[in-house]
Each structure stands twice: as C-alpha cells, then as structure tokens.
C-alpha positions as CSV (number, residue, x, y, z in Angstrom):
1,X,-2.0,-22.8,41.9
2,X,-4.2,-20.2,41.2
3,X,-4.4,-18.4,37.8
4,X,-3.5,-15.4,39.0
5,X,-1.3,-12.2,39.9
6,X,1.2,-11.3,38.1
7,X,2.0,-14.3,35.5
8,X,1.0,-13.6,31.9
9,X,0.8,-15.9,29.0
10,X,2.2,-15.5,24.8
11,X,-1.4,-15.3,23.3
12,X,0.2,-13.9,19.7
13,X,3.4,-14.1,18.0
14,X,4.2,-11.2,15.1
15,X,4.7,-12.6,11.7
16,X,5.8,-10.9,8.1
17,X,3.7,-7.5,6.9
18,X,0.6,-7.3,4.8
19,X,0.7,-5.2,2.2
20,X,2.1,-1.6,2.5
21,X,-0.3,0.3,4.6
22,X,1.0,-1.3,8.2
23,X,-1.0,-4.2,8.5
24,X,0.5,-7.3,9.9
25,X,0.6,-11.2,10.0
26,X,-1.0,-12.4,13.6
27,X,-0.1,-16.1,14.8
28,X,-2.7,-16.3,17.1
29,X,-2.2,-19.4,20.1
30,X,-5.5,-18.9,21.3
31,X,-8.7,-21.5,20.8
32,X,-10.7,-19.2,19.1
33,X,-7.7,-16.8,16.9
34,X,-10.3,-13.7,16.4
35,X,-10.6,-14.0,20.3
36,X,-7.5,-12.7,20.4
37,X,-8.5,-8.8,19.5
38,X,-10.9,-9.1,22.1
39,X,-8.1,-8.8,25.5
40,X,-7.4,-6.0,25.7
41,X,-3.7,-4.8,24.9
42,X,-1.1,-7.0,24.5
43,X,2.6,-6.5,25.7
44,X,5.9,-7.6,24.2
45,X,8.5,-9.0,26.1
46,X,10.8,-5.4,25.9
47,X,7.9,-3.7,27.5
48,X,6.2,-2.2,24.0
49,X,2.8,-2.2,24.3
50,X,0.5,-2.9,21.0
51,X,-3.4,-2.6,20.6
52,X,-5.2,-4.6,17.8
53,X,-7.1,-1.8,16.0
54,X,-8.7,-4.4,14.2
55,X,-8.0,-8.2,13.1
56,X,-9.5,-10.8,10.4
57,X,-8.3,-14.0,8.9
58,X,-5.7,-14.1,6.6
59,X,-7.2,-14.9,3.0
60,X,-6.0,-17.8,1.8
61,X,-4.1,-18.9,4.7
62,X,-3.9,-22.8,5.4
63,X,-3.7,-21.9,9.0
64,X,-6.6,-20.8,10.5
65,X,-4.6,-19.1,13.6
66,X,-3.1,-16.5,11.1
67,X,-4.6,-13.8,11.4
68,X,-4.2,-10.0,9.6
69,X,-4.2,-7.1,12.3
70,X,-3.5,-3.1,11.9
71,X,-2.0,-2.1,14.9
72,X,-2.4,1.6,16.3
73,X,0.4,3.6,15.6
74,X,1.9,1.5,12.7
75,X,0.7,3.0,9.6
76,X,3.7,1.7,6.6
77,X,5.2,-1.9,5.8
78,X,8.4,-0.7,7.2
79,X,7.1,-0.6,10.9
80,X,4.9,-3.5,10.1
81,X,8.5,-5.5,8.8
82,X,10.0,-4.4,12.5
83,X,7.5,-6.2,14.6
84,X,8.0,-9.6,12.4
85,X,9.0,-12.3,15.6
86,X,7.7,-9.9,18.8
87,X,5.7,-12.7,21.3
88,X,2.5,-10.7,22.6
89,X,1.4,-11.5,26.2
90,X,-1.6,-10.5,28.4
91,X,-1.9,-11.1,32.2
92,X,-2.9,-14.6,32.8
93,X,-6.3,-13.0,34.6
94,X,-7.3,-11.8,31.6
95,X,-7.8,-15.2,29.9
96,X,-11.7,-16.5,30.0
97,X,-12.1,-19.6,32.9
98,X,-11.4,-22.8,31.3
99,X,-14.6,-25.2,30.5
100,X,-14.8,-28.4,32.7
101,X,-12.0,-31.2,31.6
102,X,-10.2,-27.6,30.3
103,X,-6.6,-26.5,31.1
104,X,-4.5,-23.7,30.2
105,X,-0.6,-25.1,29.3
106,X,0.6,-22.6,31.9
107,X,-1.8,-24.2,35.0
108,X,-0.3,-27.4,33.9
109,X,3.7,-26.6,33.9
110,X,5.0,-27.0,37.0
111,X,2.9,-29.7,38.7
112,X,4.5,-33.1,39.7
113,X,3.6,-36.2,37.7
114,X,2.3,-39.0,40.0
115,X,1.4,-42.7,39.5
116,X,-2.2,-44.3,40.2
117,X,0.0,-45.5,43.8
118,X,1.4,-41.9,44.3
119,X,4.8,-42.7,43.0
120,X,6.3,-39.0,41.8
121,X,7.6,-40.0,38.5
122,X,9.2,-36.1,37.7
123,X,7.6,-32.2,36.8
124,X,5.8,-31.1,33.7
125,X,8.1,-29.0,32.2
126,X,6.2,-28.5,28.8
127,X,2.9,-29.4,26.8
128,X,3.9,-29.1,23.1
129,X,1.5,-30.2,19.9
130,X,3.7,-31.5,17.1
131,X,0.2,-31.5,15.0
132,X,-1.0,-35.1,16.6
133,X,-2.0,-33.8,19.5
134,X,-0.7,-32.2,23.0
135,X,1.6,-34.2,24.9
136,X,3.0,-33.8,28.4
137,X,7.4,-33.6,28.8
138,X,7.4,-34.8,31.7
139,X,11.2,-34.6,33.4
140,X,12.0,-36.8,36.2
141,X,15.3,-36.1,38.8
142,X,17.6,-38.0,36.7
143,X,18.0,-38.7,33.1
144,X,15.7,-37.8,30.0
145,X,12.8,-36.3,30.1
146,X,10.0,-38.8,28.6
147,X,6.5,-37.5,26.7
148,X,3.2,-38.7,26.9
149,X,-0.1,-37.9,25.2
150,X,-2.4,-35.9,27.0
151,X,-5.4,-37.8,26.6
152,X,-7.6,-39.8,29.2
153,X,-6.1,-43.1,28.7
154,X,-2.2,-41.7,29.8
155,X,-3.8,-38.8,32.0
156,X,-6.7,-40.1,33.8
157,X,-6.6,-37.1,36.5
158,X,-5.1,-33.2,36.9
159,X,-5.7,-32.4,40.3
160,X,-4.8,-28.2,39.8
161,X,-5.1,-27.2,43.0
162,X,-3.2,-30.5,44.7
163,X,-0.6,-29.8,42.2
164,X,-0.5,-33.2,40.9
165,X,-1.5,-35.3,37.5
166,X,-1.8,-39.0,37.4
167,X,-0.1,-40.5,34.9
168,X,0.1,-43.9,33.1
169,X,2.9,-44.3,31.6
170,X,3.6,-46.3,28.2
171,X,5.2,-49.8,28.6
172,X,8.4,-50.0,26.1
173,X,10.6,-53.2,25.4
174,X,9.5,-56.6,24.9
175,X,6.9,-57.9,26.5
176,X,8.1,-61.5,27.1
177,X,11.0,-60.6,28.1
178,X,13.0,-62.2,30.8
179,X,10.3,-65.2,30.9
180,X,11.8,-69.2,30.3
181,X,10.7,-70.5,26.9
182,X,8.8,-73.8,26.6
183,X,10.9,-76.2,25.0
C-alpha cells in the first residue's frame, strides 16, 4: 500500500470569514498548521481549486490549527462567507514522508487487524482523536465495530506494506468470572 497515485487527503477544512477584506478562517489537519500554505494548491471536493496567498494564526484562537488565510481571487467577506465548510485536499504524494514509528490516518484505513497468533480480528475503518488521543475503529465481519487506543501497549506493530496491525485487544467483564468460589 503505497502512498501513492491518485488518492488525496482533506489537509484543511474552510471555516467563518475574517473581517471584510476576504480573508478566511483555516482548520488546518496537518502536524504543523502553517505547513499547510506550503503544498501547493489545494482542491475542494466540486473540483474548485484555491491557493493560499498567504496564512498566519488566528489571534486569540484556543486552537492552534486555526489558521487566517487570504485566498487569491477572494477579495470581500461575502466570498469569504461562501467557502465557510469547503474540505481542501492535495494528492497524497504531496505530503512529506512520515518520521520512523509515523503514519498518515489514510496508510492506516484499510489494513486488516490481526492478533499476536495471526487471528484477523476485522479492518480499520477509521482513526479518530476525541482529544485523548487517536484510536483505531476497528470493524470485524459481524457485529459492532470496537476502538482501541493507538498506542504501543494495544498496537505493538503496523506492518504497511503486509497490510496488517497487531493488535491487543482490551479484556472487558469480570475477571473471576465463571471460576468456583471457595467456601
């Protein structure tokens, strides 16, 4: 599974104007948010095609992904106001190599869960943060999907290229249950 071709990732998400000279609130999904600005132009999902004409944080923001942009070719609140929701994309290739132990969410989706024995427990259908942390959805053939953190101790290994993870997953219930009580 290769990061490559034609697949493209949501890097940015349009939020509510800035002023009234056509600048625009920026949710940035990437590590580093100014980082951003920096791939070239970035294509909504109707085919509209935007280039960051320049980008800084938002004063006073408590999220340090929002970002302020001016975009070429919007120059009044009104356009700004029409671009408020539009999910911005790039082609996956343009995305910097991930550092070792690193994994873009995309490389991730898709690949069968296993056990330490080889047991396929389902697909990674998702990676969502809640604000705790990422966890893996992992869906299995039948019934509910289950999540899991994605740390070492419930992902010990993410084999990308054998299209697996190894997974540990958490123990529910009691943990006496079933055994005779001493009388």
């Amino acid at each position: 599974m290769a990061a490559a071709g034609n697949r493209s990732v949501v890097v940015a998400e349009f939020g509510a104007p800035h002023g009234v000279k056509g600048e625009v609130r920026l949710k940035s999904f990437t590590a580093d948010p100014l980082a951003v600005a920096t791939y070239g132009p970035l294509a909504a999902e109707d085919g509209r095609i935007f280039e960051l004409a320049s980008a800084r944080p938002a004063a006073g923001s408590s999220s340090p992904e929002m970002l302020v942009v001016r975009i070429g070719g919007v120059s009044d609140r009104n356009a700004a106001e029409a671009l408020k929701g539009i999910r911005l994309s790039i082609p996956f290739d343009r995305l910097p190599p991930p550092g070792e132990d690193e994994f873009y969410h995309a490389d991730l989706i898709g690949l069968r869960a296993v056990t330490p024995d080889g047991e396929t427990v389902g697909t990674i259908v998702a990676v969502p943060n809640f604000g705790a942390g990422d966890l893996v959805e992992i869906a299995p053939a039948e019934g509910a999907s289950v999540l899991i953190p994605f740390s070492d101790a419930h992902v010990p290994a993410v084999d990308i290229a054998g299209g697996t993870v190894t997974v540990i997953l958490p123990v529910f219930g009691n943990p006496g249950a079933g055994e005779a009580d001493e009388a």
